[in-house]
C-alpha positions as semicolon CSV with decimal commas, in nm:
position;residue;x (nm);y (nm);z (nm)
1;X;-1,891;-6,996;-3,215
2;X;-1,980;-6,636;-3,323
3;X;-1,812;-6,556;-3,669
4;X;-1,675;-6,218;-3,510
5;X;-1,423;-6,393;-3,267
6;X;-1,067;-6,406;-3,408
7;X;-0,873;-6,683;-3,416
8;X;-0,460;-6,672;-3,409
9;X;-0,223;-6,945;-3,422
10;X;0,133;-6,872;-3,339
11;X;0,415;-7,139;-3,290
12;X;0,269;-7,350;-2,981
13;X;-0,040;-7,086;-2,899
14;X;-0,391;-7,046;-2,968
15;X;-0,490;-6,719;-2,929
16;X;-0,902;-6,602;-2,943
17;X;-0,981;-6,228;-3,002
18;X;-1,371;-6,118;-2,851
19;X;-1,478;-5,831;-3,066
20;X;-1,680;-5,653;-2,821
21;X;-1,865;-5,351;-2,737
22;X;-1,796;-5,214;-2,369
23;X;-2,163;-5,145;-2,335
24;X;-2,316;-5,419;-2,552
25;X;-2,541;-5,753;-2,335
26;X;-2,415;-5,911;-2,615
27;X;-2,102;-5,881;-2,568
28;X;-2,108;-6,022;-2,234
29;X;-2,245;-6,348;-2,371
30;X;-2,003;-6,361;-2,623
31;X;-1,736;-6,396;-2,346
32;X;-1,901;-6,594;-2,150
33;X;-1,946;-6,832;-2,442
34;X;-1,619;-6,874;-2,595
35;X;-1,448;-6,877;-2,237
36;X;-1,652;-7,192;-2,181
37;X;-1,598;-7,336;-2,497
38;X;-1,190;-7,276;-2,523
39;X;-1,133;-7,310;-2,153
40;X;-0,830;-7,102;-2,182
41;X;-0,492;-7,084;-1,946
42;X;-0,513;-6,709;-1,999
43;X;-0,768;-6,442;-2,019
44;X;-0,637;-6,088;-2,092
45;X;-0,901;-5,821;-2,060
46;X;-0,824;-5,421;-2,256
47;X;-0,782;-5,289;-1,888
48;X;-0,465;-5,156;-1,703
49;X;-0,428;-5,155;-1,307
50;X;-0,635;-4,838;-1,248
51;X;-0,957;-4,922;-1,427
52;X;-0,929;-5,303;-1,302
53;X;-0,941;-5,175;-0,942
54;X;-1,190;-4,898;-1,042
55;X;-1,399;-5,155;-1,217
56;X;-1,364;-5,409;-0,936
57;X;-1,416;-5,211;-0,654
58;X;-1,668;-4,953;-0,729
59;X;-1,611;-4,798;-0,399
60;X;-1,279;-4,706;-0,479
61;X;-1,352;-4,313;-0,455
62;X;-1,424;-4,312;-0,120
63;X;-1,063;-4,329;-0,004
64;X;-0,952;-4,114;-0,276
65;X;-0,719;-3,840;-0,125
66;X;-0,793;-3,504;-0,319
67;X;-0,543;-3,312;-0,146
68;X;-0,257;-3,562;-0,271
69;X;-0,429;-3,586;-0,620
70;X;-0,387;-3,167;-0,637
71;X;-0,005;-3,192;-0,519
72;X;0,059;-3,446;-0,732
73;X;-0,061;-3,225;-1,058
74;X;-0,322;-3,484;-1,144
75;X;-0,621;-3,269;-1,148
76;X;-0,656;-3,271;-1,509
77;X;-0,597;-3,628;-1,559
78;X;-0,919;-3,676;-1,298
79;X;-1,154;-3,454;-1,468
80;X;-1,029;-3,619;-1,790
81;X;-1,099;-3,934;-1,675
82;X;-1,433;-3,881;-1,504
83;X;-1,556;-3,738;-1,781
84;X;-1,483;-4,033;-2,033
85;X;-1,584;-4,277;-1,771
86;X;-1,930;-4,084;-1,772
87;X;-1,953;-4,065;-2,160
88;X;-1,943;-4,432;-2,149
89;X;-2,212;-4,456;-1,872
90;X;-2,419;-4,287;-2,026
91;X;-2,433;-4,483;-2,371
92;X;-2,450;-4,777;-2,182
93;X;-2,770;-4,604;-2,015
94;X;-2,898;-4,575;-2,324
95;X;-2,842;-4,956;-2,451
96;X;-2,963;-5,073;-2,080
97;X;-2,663;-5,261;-2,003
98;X;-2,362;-5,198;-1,761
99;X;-2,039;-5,053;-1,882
100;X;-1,751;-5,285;-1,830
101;X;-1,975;-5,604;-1,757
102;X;-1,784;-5,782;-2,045
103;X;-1,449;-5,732;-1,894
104;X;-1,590;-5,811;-1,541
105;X;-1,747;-6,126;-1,695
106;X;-1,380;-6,237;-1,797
107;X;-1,221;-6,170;-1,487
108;X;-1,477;-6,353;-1,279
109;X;-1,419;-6,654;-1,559
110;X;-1,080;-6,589;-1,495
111;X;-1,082;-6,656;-1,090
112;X;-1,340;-6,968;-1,191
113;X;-1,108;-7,152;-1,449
114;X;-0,812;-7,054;-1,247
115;X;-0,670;-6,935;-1,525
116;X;-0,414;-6,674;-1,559
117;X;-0,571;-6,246;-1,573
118;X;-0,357;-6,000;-1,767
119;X;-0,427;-5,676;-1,749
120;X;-0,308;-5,590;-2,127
121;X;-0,352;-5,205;-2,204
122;X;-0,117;-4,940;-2,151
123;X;-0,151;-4,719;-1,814
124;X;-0,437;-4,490;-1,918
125;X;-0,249;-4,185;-1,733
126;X;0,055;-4,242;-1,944
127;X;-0,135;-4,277;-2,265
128;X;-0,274;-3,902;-2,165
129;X;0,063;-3,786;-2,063
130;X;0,173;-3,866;-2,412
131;X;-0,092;-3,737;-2,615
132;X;-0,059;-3,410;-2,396
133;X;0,334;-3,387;-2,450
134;X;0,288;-3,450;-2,849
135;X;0,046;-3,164;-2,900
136;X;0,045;-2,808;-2,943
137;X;-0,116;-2,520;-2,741
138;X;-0,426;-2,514;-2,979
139;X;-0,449;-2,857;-3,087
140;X;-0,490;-2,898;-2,666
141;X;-0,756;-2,592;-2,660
142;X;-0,938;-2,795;-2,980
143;X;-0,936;-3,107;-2,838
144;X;-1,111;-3,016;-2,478
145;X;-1,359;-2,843;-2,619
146;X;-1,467;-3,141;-2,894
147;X;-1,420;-3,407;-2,591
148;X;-1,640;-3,174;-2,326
149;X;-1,891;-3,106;-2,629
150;X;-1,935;-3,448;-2,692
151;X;-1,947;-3,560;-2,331
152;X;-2,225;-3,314;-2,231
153;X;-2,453;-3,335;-2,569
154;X;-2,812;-3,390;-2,457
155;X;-2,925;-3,479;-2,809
156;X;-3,114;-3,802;-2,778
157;X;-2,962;-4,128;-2,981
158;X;-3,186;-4,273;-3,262
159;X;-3,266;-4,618;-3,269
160;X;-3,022;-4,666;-3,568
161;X;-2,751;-4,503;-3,364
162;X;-2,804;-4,726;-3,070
163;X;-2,780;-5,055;-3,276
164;X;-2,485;-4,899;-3,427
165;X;-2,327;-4,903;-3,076
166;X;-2,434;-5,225;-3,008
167;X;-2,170;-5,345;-3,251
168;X;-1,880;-5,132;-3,170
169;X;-1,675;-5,054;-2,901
170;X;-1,818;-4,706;-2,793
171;X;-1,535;-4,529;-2,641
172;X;-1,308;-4,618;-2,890
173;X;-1,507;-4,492;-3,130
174;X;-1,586;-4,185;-2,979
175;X;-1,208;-4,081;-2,954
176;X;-1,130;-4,201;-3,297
177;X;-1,373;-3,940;-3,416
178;X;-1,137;-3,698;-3,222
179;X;-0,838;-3,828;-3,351
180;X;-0,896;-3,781;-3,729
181;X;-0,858;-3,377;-3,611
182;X;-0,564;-3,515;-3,439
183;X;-0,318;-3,739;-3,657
184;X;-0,090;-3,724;-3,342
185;X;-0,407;-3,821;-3,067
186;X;-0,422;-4,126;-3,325
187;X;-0,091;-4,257;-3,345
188;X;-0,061;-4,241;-2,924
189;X;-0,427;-4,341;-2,893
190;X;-0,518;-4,637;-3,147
191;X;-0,199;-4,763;-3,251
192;X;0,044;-4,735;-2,969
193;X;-0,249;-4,904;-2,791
194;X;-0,275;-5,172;-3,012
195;X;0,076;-5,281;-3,071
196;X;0,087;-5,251;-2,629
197;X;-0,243;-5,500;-2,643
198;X;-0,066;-5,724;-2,904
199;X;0,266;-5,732;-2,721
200;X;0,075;-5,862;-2,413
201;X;-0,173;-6,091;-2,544
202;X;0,152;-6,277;-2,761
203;X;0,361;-6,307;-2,421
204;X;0,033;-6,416;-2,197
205;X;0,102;-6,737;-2,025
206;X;-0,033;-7,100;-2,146
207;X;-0,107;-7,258;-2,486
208;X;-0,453;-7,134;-2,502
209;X;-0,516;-6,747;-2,475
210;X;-0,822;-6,538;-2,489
211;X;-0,831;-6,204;-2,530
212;X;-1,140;-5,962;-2,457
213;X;-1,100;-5,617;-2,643
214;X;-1,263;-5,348;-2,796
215;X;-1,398;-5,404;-3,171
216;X;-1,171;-5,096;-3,284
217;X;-0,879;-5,300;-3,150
218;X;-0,930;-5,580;-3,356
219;X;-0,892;-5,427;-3,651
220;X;-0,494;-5,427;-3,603
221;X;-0,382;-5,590;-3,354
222;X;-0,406;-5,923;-3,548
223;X;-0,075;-5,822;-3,744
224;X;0,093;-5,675;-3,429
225;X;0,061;-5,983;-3,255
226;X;0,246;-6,159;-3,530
227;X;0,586;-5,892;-3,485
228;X;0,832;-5,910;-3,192
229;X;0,939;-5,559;-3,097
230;X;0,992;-5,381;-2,732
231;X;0,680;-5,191;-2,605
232;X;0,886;-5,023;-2,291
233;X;0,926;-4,710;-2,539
234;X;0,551;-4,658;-2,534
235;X;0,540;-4,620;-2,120
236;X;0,798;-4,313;-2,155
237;X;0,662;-3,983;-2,113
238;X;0,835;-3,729;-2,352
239;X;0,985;-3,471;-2,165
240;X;0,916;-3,093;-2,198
241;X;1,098;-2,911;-2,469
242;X;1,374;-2,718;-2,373
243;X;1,249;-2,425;-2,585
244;X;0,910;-2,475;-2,367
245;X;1,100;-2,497;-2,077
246;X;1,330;-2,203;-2,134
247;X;1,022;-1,965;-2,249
248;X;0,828;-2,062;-1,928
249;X;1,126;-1,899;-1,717
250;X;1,219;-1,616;-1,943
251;X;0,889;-1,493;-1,930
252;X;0,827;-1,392;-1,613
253;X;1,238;-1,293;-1,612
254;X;1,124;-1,065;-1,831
255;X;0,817;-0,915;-1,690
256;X;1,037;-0,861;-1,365
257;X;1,276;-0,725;-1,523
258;X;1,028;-0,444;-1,696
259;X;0,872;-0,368;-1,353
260;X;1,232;-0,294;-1,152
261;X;1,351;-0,080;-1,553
262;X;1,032;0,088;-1,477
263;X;1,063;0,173;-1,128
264;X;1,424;0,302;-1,269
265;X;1,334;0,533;-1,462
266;X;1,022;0,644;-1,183
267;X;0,918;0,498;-0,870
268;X;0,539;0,630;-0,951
269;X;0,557;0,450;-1,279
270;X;0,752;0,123;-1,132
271;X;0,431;0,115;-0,861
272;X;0,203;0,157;-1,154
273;X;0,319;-0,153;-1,289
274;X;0,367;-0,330;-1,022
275;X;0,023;-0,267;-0,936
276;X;-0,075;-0,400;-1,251
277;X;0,083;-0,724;-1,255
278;X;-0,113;-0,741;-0,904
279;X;-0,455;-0,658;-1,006
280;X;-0,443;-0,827;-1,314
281;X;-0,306;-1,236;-1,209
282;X;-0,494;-1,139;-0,854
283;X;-0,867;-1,076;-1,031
284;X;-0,867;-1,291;-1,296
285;X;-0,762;-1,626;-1,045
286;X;-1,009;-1,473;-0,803
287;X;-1,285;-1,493;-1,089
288;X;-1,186;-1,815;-1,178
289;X;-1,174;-1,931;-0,814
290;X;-1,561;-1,770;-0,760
291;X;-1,625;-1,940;-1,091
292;X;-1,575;-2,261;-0,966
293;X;-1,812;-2,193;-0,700
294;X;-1,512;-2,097;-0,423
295;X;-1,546;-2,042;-0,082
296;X;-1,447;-1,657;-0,022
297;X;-1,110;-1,758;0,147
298;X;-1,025;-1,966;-0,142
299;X;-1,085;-1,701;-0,404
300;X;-0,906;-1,463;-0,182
301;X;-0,624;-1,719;-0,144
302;X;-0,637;-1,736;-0,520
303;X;-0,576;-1,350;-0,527
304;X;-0,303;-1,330;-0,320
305;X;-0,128;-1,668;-0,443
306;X;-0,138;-1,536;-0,837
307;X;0,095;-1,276;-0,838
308;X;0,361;-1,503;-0,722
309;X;0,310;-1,826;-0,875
310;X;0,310;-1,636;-1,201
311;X;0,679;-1,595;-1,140
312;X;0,735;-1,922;-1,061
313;X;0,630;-2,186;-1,389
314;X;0,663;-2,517;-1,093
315;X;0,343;-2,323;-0,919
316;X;0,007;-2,272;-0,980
317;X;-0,252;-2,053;-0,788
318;X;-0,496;-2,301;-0,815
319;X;-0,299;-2,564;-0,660
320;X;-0,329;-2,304;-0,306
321;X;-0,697;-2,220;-0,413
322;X;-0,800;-2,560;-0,432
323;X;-0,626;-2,702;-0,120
324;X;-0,775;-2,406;0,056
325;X;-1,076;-2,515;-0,057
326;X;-1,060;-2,892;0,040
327;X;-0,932;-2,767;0,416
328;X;-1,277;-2,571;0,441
329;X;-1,495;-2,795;0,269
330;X;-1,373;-3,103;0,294
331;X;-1,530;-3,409;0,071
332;X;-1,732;-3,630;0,264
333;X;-1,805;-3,977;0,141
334;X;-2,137;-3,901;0,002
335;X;-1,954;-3,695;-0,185
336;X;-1,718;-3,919;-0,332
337;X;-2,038;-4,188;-0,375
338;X;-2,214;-3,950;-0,569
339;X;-1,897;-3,810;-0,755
340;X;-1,947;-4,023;-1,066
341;X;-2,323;-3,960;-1,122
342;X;-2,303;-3,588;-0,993
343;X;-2,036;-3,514;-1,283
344;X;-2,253;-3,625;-1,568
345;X;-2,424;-3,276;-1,581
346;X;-2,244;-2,908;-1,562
347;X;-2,457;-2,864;-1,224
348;X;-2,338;-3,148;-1,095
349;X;-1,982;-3,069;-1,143
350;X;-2,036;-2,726;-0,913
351;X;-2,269;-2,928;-0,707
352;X;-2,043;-3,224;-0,577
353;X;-1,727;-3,094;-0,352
354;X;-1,520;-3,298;-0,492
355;X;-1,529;-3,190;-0,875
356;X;-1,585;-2,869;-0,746
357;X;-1,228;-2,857;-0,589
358;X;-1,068;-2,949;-0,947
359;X;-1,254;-2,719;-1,097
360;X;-1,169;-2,442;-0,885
361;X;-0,779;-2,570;-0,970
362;X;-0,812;-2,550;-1,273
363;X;-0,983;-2,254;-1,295
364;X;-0,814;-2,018;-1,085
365;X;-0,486;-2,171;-1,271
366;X;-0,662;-2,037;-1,575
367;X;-0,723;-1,702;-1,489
368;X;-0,345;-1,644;-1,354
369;X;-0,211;-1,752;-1,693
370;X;-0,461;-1,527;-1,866
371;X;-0,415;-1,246;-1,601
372;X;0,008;-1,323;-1,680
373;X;-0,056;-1,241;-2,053
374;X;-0,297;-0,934;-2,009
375;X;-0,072;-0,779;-1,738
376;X;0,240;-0,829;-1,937
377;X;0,084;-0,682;-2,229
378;X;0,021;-0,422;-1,975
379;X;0,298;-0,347;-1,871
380;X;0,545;-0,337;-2,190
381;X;0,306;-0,113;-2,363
382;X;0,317;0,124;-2,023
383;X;0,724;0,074;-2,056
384;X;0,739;0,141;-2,443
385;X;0,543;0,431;-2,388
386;X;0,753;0,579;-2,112
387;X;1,134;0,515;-2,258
């Protein structure tokens, strides 16, 4: 057997780690090997229930319901995802080989053997959620623009590089790089993650367990599998801080609160600024609507909708931009088909209807918050002035 698998006895178990690479051939005949060889009463594969039923059934976009997906605030955590998914597609592009074909190769083992499939990882939405709750405004600002840079970097690999990835678990690796900016992406990221994997693999079913994971994973989750502890405190989303909570309802208190002092002291300068808060959330959503590549009733629905979600911190203009957009241009399937190769490129993303519709929620969302902050400034200086 290959010198990289792991081997872990613990009380009555024997538990196999498989080092792999998620776009490595390799890899695949590593678990196909030491399945066959250990003949195991449990397989657990680095997946959770989304990416097993995205992995098993490719088609899975097609009945994907974009309108709930915006009213459900999960906009983000699709583009997010779509864009990691196609990071990995495309280094395993580059290796020829098929993302995901080592974990598919253990759960097909797993149906053959009969033997027990746990999905082990953490829900990749909460892991997100978490990361997002633990970081700042401009850690958040920092770390989109290093994960989109990386995603859509046409540099060609070198030969070195690609037998580099060959031997590592790619996507892993690549947010590892992103998480030395980020000590807090790293604790939520690598070693929640592997103390979650550990937890599961130790309480999988049988005497004999094999476990298929990511090289990086390997590294640590040897030692976590030796500790007892609870893992239900790493599926808990941290809620908002009441200081973030309290300034996202004071603010536009505030702003309100300058317009009706203003029209107090002159109705010509109270319509001024009122004006002003108009123009300002109204344009700058409209530009991010027409950005996005809107249809002109969304970006006018973004211009109208602005001024008033601004007010309100539980609404978003682009949530009324981009369901006005999926009412008039509603996905088709061939959409949805095409959804994961069209959003490899920044054409393709203003191409496909789909990721055009999160885009323009996002967006026009954008361009309110910005348009909140200019207008404010706005109008306090216009106040100040007039006192």
């Amino acid at each position: 057997m290959e010198n990289s698998v792991i081997k872990i006895n613990l009380d009555d178990k024997e538990i196999t780690l498989i080092p792999t690479a998620h776009v490595s051939k390799q890899s695949v005949e590593l678990v196909e090997k030491t399945i066959d060889e250990i003949q195991p009463d449990s397989i657990c594969i680095e997946l959770d229930q989304d990416r097993y039923n995205s992995l098993t059934d490719p088609d899975k976009f097609k009945n994907t319901d974009i309108v709930r997906i915006i009213k459900e605030k999960r906009v983000v955590m699709l583009l997010v995802n779509l864009i990691l998914a196609n990071y990995q597609k495309k280094m395993a592009s580059s290796l020829n080989s098929t993302s995901g074909a080592e974990m598919m190769m253990g759960i097909n083992k797993a149906k053959e053997l009969n033997a027990e499939l746990v999905l082990a990882d953490r829900s990749v939405q909460t892991t997100f959620k978490r990361i997002w709750a633990n970081m700042g405004f401009k850690d958040k600002l920092q770390m989109a623009n290093a994960i989109v840079s990386a995603i859509f970097d046409d540099e060609e690999i070198s030969e070195e590089e690609l037998a580099n990835l060959q031997q590592s678990d790619i996507l892993n690796s690549a947010l590892q790089e992103v998480s030395k900016q980020f000590p807090k992406v790293a604790e939520v990221l690598v070693t929640e993650r592997d103390m979650y994997l550990a937890n599961k693999i130790r309480h999988a079913p049988g005497n004999k367990v094999v476990a298929i994971l990511g090289a990086a994973h390997t590294l640590n989750v040897p030692k976590y599998i030796e500790q007892e502890y609870d893992i239900s405190q790493f599926d808990v989303i941290p809620p908002k801080k009441t200081s973030s909570r309290i300034i996202s309802w004071l603010i536009p208190i505030i702003i309100v609160a300058a317009i009706l002092l203003s029209f107090n002291i002159n109705s010509d300068i109270g319509l001024k600024q009122l004006k002003t808060w108009i123009i300002f959330n109204g344009t700058l959503s409209a530009l991010g609507a027409l950005l996005g590549g809107g249809h002109p009733l969304s970006i006018l629905v973004a211009f109208l909708a602005a001024p008033i979600t601004s007010l309100n911190p539980l609404l978003a203009a682009g949530w009324f931009a981009g369901l006005t957009e999926a009412w008039l241009r509603k996905p088709t399937v061939q959409d949805f088909e095409k959804l994961s190769d069209d959003t490899s490129t920044f054409r393709g993303f203003w191409k496909n209807k789909v990721s055009r519709i999160l885009l323009i929620v996002l967006l026009a969302s954008l361009g309110s918050s910005i348009g909140t902050f200019v207008s404010g400034l706005s109008i306090f200086s216009s106040l100040i002035n007039n006192l």
